[in-house]
C-alpha positions as CSV (number, residue, x, y, z in Angstrom):
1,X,-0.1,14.8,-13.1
2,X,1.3,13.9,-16.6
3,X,4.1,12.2,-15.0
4,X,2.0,10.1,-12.9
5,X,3.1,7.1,-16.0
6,X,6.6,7.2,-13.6
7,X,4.5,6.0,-10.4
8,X,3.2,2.8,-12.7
9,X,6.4,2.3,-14.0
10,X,7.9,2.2,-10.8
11,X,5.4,-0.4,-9.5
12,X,6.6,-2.6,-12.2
13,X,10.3,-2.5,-11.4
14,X,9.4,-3.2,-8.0
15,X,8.3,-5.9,-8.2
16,X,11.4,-7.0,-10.7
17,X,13.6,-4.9,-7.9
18,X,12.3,-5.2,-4.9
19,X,15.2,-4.5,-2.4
20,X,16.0,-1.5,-4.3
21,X,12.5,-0.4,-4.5
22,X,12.5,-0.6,-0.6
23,X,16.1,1.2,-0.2
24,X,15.0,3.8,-2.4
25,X,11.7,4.0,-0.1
26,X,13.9,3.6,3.1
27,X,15.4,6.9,2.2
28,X,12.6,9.3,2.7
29,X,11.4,9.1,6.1
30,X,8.2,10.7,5.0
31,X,7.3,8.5,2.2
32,X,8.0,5.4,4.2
33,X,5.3,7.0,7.1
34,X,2.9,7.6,4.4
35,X,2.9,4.1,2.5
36,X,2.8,2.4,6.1
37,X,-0.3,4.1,6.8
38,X,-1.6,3.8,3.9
39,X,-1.3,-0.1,4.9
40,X,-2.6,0.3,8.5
41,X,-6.1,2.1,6.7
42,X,-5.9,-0.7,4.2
43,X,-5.9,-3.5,6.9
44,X,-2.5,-4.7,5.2
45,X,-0.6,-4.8,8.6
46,X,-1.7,-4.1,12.1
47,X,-0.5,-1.2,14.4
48,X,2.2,-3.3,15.7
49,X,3.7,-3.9,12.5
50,X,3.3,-0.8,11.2
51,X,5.0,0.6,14.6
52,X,7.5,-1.9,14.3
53,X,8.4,-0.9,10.5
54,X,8.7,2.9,11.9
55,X,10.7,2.2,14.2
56,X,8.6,3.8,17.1
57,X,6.1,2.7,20.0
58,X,2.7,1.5,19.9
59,X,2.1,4.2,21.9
60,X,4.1,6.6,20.3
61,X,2.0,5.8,16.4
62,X,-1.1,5.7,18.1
63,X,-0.3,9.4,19.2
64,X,0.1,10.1,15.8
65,X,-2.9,8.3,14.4
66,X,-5.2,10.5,17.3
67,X,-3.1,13.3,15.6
68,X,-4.6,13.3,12.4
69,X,-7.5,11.7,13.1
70,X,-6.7,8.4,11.6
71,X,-8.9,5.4,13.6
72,X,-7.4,2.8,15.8
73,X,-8.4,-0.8,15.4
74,X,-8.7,-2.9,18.1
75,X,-5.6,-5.3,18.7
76,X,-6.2,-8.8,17.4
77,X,-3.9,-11.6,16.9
78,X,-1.9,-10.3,14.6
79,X,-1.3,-7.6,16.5
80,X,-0.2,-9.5,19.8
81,X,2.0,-12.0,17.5
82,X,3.7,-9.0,16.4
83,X,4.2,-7.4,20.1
84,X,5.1,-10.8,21.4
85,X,8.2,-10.6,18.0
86,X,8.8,-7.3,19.7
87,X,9.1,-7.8,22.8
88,X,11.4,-11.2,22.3
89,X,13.8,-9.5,20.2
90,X,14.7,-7.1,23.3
């Protein structure tokens, strides 16, 4: 972990860079999955946003989230503002 310095350092160009922190993010499917979870658990977005930002289902990250275990909180407004966005946008 003695390059864990290039994580901090990232943080900071970030927020100097954000678009290209994102595209860089945007590229690794895997990464993206893991920092939008990581949001979810944190209470950061809801499940609708973080579905949204996936690109899947409700239904479909839910799945996942019974997969490993992760819990689902209950839908509250934000979540039904972001499925009503959704759903408009069709």
């Amino acid at each position: 972990m003695e390059d864990l310095w290039i994580v901090k350092e990232f943080e900071k160009v970030a927020e100097l860079m954000p678009e290209k922190a994102l595209s860089l993010i945007k590229k690794d499917p895997d990464l993206l999955k893991e920092i939008v979870i990581s949001a979810y658990l944190d209470e950061i977005i809801s499940l609708g946003k973080a579905a949204e930002v996936l690109g899947v289902t409700r239904e479909e990250l839910m799945e996942e989230f019974k997969k490993r275990g992760i819990p689902i909180r209950t839908s509250d407004r934000e979540d039904v503002l972001s499925e009503v966005e959704v759903i408009t946008c069709l």
